[in-house]
N, C-alpha and C positions, 0 to 999 in steps of 0.2 A: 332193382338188382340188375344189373348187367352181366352179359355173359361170360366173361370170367366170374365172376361168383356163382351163377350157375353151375359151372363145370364145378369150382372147390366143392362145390354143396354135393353137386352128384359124387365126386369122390369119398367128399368126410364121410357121410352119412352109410355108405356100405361099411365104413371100417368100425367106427361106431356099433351095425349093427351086428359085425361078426364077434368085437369084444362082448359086446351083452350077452352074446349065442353061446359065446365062448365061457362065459362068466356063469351061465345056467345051467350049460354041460358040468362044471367046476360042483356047482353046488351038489350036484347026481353022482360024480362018481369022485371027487375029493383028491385027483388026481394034478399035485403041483405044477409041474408044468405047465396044467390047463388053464390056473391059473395063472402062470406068468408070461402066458404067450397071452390071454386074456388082457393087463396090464400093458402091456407093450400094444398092444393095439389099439387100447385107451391114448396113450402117450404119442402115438403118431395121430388119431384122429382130431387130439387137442392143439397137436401143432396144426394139422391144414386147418381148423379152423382160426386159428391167428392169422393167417392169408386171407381168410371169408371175411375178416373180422374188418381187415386194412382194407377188403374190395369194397363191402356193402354197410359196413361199420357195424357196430356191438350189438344192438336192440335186432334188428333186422337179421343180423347173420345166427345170435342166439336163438331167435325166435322161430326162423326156418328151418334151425337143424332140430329142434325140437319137437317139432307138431310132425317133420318131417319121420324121425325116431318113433314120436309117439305111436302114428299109425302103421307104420312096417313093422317094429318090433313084434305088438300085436298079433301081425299078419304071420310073422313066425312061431309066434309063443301059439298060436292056434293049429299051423301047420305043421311044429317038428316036436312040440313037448304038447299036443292038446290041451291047449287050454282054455277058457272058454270065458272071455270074459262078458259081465253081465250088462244089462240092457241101461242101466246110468255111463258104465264107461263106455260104451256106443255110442250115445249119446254124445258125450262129451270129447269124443275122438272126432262127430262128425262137426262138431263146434270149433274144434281145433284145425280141421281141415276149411273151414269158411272163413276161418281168425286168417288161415294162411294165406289164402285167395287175395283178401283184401287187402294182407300188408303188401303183394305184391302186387294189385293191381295197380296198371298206368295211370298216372297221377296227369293232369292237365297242366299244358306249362302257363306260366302270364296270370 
């Protein structure tokens, strides 16, 4: 990944996590708006990722935004709605974070 994909990645993935945030507020108090400002930050997070997608290509920009989501969501769903998830998805969140490691680690050229 080079560092323009880096940077998309560091932007999609905040917008991303405020549509989720945004989207769990929605389910709490059922207020539309919440929902469509929710949507619309889906819609913009889906286009930078089309620019991730053209820097570092499909498999690699999917795969980062992903694992990248996986464990911040978490991080919020634990610190703004408590919730607590259980020691398999732990697990499997820190599998996700070593899955990540490796797709990005530097590859030897020759």
């Amino acid at each position: 990944m080079n560092s323009a994909a880096i940077l998309w990645l560091a932007g999609a993935v905040p917008v991303f996590l405020a549509a989720a945030s945004a989207t769990r507020s929605y389910v709490s108090n059922g207020l539309p708006w919440v929902l469509v400002g929710s949507l619309t930050l889906y819609c913009v997070g889906n286009l930078m990722m089309v620019k991730l997608m053209r820097e570092s290509g499909l498999g690699v920009a999917i795969s980062a935004s992903s694992v990248a989501q996986l464990i911040l969501i978490n991080v919020i769903a634990f610190a703004v709605f408590q919730e607590r998830p259980p020691v398999t998805q732990l697990i499997g969140m820190g599998l996700g974070l070593i899955g990540f490691v490796l797709m990005l680690w530097p590859q030897a050229k020759g």
